[in-house]
C-alpha positions in Angstrom: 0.0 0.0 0.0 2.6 2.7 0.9 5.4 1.2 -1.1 2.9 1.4 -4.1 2.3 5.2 -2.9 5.8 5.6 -2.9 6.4 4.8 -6.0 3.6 6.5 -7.3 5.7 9.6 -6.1 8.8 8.2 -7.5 7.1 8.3 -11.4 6.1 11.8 -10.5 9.5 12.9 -9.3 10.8 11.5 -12.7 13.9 13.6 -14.0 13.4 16.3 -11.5 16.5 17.1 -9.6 16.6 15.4 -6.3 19.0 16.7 -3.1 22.6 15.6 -2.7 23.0 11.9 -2.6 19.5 11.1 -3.0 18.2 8.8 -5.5 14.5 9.2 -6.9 13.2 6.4 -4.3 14.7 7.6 -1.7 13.3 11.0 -2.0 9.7 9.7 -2.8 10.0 7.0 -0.2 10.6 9.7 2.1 7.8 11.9 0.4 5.4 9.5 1.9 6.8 9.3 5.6 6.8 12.6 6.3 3.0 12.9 5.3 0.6 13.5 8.0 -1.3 11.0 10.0 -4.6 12.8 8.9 -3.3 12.8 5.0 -2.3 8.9 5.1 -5.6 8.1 7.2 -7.5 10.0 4.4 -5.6 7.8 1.8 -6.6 4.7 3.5 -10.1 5.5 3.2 -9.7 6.6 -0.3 -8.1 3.4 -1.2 -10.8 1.1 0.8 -13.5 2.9 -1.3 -11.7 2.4 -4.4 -11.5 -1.2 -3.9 -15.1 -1.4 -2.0 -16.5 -0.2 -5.5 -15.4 -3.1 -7.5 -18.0 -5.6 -8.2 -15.5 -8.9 -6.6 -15.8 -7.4 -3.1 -19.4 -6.1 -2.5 -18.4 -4.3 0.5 -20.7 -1.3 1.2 -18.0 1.9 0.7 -18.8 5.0 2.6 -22.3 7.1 1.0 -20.3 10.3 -1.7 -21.7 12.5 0.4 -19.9 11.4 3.8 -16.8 11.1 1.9 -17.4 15.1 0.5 -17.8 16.3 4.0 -14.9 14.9 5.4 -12.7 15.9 2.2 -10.0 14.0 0.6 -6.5 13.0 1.5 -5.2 15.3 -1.5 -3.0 13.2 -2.4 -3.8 13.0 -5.8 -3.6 16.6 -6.5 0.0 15.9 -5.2 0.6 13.1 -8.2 -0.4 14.9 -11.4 2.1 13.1 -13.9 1.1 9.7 -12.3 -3.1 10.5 -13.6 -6.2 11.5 -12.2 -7.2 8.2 -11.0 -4.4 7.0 -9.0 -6.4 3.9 -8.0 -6.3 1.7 -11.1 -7.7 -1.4 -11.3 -7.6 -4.1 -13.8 -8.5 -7.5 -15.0 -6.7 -9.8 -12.6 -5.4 -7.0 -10.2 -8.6 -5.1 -8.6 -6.6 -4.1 -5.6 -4.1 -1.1 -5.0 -2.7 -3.2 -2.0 -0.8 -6.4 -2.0 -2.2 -10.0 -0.8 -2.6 -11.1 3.2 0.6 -13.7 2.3 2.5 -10.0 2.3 1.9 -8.9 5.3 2.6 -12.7 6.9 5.8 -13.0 5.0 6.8 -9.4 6.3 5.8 -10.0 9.5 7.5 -13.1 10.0 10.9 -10.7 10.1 9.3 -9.3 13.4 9.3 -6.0 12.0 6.2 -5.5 13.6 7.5 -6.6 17.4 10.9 -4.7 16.6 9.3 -1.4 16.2 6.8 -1.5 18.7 10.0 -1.8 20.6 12.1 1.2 19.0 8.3 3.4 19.9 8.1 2.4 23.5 11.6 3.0 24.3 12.0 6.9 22.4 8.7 7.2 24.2 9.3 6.7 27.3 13.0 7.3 27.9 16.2 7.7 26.4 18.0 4.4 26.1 18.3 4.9 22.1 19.0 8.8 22.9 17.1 11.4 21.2 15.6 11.2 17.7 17.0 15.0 16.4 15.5 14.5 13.1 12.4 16.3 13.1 11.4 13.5 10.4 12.1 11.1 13.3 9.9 13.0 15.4 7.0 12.8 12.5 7.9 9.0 12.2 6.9 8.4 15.6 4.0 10.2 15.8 2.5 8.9 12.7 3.3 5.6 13.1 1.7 5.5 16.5 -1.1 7.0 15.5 -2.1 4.9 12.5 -0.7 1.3 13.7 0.2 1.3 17.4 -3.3 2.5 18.9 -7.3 2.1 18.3 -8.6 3.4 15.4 -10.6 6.3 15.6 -14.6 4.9 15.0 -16.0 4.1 11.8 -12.4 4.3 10.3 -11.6 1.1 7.7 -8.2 0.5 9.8 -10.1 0.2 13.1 -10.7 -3.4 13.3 -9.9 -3.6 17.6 -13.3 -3.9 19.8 -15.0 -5.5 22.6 -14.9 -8.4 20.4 -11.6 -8.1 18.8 -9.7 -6.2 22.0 -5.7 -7.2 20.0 -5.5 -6.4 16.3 -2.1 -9.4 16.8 -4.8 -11.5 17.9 -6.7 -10.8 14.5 -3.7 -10.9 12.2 -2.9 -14.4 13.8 -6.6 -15.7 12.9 -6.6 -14.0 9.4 -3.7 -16.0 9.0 -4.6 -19.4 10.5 -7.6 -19.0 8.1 -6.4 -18.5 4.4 -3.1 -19.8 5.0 -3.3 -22.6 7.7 0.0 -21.2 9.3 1.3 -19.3 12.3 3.9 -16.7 12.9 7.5 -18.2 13.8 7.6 -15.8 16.6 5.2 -14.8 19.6 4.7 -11.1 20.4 7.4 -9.6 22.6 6.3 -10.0 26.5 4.4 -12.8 26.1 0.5 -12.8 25.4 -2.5 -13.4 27.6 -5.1 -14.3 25.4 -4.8 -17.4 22.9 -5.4 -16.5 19.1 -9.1 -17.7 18.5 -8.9 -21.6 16.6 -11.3 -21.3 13.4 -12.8 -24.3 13.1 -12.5 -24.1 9.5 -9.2 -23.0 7.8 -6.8 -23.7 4.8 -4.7 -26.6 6.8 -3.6 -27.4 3.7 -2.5 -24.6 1.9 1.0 -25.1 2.5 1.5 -28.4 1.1 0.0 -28.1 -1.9 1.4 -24.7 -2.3 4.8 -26.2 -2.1 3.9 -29.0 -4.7 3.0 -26.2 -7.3 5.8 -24.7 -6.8 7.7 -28.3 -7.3 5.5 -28.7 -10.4 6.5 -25.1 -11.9 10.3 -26.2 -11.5 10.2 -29.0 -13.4 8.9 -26.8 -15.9 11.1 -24.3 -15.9 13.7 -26.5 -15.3 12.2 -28.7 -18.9 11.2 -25.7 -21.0 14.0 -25.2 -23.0 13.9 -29.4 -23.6 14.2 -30.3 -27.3 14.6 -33.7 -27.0 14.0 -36.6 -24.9 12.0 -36.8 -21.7 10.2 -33.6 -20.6 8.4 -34.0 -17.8 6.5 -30.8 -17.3 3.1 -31.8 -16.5 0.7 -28.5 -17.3 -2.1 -30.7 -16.3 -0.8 -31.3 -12.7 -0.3 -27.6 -12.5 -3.5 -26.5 -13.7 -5.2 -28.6 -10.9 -3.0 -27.8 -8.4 -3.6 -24.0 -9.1 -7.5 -24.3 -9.1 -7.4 -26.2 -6.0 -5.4 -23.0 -4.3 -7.6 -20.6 -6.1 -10.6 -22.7 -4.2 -9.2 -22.5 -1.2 -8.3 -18.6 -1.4 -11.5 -17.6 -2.6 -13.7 -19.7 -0.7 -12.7 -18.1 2.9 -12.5 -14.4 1.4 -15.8 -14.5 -0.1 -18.2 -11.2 -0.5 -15.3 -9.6 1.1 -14.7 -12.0 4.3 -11.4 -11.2 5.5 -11.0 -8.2 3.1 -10.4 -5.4 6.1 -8.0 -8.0 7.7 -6.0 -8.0 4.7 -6.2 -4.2 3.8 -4.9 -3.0 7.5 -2.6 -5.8 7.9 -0.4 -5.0 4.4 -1.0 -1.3 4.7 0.9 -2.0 8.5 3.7 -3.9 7.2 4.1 -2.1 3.8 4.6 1.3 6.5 7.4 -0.5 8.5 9.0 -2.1 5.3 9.3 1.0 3.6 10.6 2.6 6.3 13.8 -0.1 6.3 13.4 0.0 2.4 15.6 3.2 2.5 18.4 4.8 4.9 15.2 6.8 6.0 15.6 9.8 9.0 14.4 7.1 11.5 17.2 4.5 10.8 19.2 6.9 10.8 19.0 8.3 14.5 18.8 4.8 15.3 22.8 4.1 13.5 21.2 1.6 11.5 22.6 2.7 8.3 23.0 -0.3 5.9 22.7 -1.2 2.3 19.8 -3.5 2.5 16.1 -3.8 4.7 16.8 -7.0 6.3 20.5 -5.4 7.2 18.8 -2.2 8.6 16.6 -4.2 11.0 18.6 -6.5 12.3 20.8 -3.8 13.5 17.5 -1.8 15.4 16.6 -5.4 16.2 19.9 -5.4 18.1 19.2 -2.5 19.4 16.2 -2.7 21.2 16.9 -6.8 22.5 14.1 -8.0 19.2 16.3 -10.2 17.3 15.4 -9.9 13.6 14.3 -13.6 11.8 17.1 -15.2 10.9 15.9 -15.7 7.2 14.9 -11.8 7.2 17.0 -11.2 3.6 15.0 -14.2 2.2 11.4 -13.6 3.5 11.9 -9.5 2.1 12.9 -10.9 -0.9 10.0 -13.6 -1.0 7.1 -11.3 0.3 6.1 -9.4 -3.1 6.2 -12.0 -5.6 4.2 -14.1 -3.3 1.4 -11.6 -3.3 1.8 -11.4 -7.1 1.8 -14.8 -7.7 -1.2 -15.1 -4.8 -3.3 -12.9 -6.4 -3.2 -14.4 -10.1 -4.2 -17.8 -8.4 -7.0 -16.0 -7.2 -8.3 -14.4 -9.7 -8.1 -18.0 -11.7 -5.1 -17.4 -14.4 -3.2 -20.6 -14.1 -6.2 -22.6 -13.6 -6.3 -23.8 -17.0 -3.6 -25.8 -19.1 -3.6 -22.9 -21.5 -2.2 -20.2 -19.3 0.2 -22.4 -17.5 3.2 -22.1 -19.5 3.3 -18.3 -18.4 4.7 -19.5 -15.2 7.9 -21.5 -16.4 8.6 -20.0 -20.1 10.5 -16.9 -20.8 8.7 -14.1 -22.1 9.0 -10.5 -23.5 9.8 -7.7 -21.1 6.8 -7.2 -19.4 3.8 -8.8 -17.3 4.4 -12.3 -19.0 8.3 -12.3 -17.7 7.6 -10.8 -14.9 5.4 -13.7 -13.8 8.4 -16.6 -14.7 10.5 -14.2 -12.3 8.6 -13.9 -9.9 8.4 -17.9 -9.9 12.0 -18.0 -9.7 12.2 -16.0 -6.8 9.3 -17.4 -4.9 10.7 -21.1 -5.6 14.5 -20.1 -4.6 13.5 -17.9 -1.5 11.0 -20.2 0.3 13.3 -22.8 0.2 15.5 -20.7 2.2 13.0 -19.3 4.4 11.5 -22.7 5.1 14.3 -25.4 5.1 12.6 -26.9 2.6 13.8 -27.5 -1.0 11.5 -26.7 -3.7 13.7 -27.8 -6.3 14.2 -31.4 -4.7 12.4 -34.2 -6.2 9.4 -36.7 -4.0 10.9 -39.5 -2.8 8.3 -42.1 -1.9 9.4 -44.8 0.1 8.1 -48.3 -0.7 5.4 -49.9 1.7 7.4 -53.0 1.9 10.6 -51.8 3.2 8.9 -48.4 5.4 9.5 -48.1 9.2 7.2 -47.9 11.5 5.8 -44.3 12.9 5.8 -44.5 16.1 3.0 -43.8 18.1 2.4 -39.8 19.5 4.1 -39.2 22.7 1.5 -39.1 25.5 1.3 -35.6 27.0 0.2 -35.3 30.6 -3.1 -36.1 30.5 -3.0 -38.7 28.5 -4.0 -37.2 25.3 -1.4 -37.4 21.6 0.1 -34.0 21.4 -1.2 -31.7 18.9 0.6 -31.2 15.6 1.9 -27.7 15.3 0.5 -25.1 12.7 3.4 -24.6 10.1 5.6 -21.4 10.2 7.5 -19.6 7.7 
């Protein structure tokens, strides 16, 4: 959401000169972090109605004349070489914001836990010494405001109540639900309440995400295969990708889980893009670095929140993924027509964009996970298997519950 802002800013900046030493992202990134609270919760709003008007998510928007009254964000007057719309949607894309799997793989850095730390420490004392960038100061302010507090009412990012009292609680459902998977981490401190168990959820997502991704090796691994054996089976890929589309849109349907995902990525896209850059925060906090998974592991340090250990891999993973997510979706590799997009080289463009994005989804989730996607199924023979051993008994008696998988 606000790295799609930000570059919105960054085609509008173009060729203008941009101050000493900064390059064209940096500046827009910046742009949009120094924008006030009331401008960016504006934008939100803006955004949710754009998407509440498409015709795949019947959510009511707010009534035009609720929306006049309160004005806009005006950020669009700000983006005149970018268009007057400046909420496209298309075909397969209807959203301006990335896919929930975003803000899980983002999260899973504990971005989210890191920062809440780096706020509660320049707010109540000085153990990281004084922010003395004024940006710094606007940093804090805005990011407390939007993501560290409730809502103001009516608002499309308040989702905390009486019946939903921790927004981590809610992320950790949403997740459970279209993913079937957990957060490596727990929040810092402990928590009190247990994450509500749905008793319906994608349990398994992740295993026959990871055999399409097996599948879509083989073919990229086969596609330039003249002769002899190719093994690619379109087929198999075509099934397995209706199957995830299925799953995806059965539990977000008529816009079930739809605020979830909107407040969740428009949370993490704010913290990623503020480690995206050398921005005035990471600055005051001597986390200079070259890279977002380099910046915060240093503040990690910092503040005693140590950074995933895979953080490099799971930045590098968490936007392909919500491509790739949203294409199953909307149904494009559901067919054996449309399958070779994912494994053949294309033209410069959406087509070769999609075989990249393959790439680096196959390569990094290996990493993240431990698991190789490039490693063939080895099925061990009936005859000559051992034994699984029974469960270990827990206290009471009971087999101990399998464990939710983790990225």
């Amino acid at each position: 959401m606000f790295r799609q802002l930000a570059t919105w800013f960054e085609v509008q900046i173009g060729t203008t000169p941009t101050p000493p030493f900064l390059t064209t992202q940096e500046q827009a990134a910046n742009i949009v972090l120094e924008l006030h609270p009331m401008e960016l919760s504006r934008f939100l709003e803006e955004a949710w109605t754009a998407r509440a008007n498409s015709a795949q998510t019947p959510v009511p928007a707010a009534p035009a004349s609720l929306l006049a009254q309160e004005g806009t964000s005006g950020i669009a007057a700000m983006l005149p070489g970018v268009g007057i719309d400046i909420y496209p949607r298309s075909g397969f894309l209807p959203a301006v914001w990335d896919h929930l799997i975003y803000a899980y793989v983002i999260e899973n850095t504990r971005i989210y836990e890191i920062f809440r730390r780096v706020l509660f420490e320049y707010l109540h004392g000085e153990r990281l010494g004084i922010a003395t960038r004024p940006e710094s100061q606007r940093w804090l302010r805005t990011t407390e405001e939007l993501f560290y507090k409730d809502g103001p009412h009516f608002q499309v990012y308040s989702l905390t109540s009486s019946i939903r009292p921790d927004f981590y609680l809610t992320r950790l459902n949403a997740y459970d639900r279209l993913f079937g998977m957990a957060l490596s981490h727990t929040q810092t401190g402990g928590q009190a309440a247990a994450p509500h168990k749905p008793e319906v959820a994608n349990r398994n997502f992740v295993a026959m995400f990871e055999e399409f991704l097996r599948e879509v090796w083989r073919g990229i691994e086969n596609v330039t295969n003249v002769a002899g054996a190719r093994p690619t089976d379109d087929a198999a890929i075509a099934n397995l990708a209706l199957q995830l589309q299925d799953m995806l849109v059965t539990r977000k349907q008529n816009g079930t889980l739809s605020r979830e995902e909107f407040v969740a990525v428009s949370m993490m896209s704010w913290l990623h893009l503020t480690v995206q850059i050398n921005s005035p925060i990471v600055v005051d906090l001597k986390a200079d670095a070259s890279s977002a998974d380099q910046r915060l592991t240093t503040i990690g340090s910092r503040v005693g929140v140590p950074a995933h250990a895979r953080s490099q891999s799971l930045f590098e993973l968490a936007s392909p993924m919500s491509r790739i997510l949203r294409l199953l979706e909307a149904g494009l590799f559901s067919t054996v027509a449309t399958v070779p997009v994912l494994y053949t080289p294309g033209p410069i463009g959406t087509l070769n964009q999609v075989r990249q994005d393959m790439n680096s989804i196959i390569s990094h989730w290996s990493i993240a996970t431990g698991r190789d996607m490039k490693a063939r199924h080895v099925t061990v023979s009936p005859r000559t298997a051992a034994p699984v051993p029974a469960a270990a008994p827990s206290a009471n008696g009971r087999a101990r519950a399998v464990s939710q998988e983790t990225v």
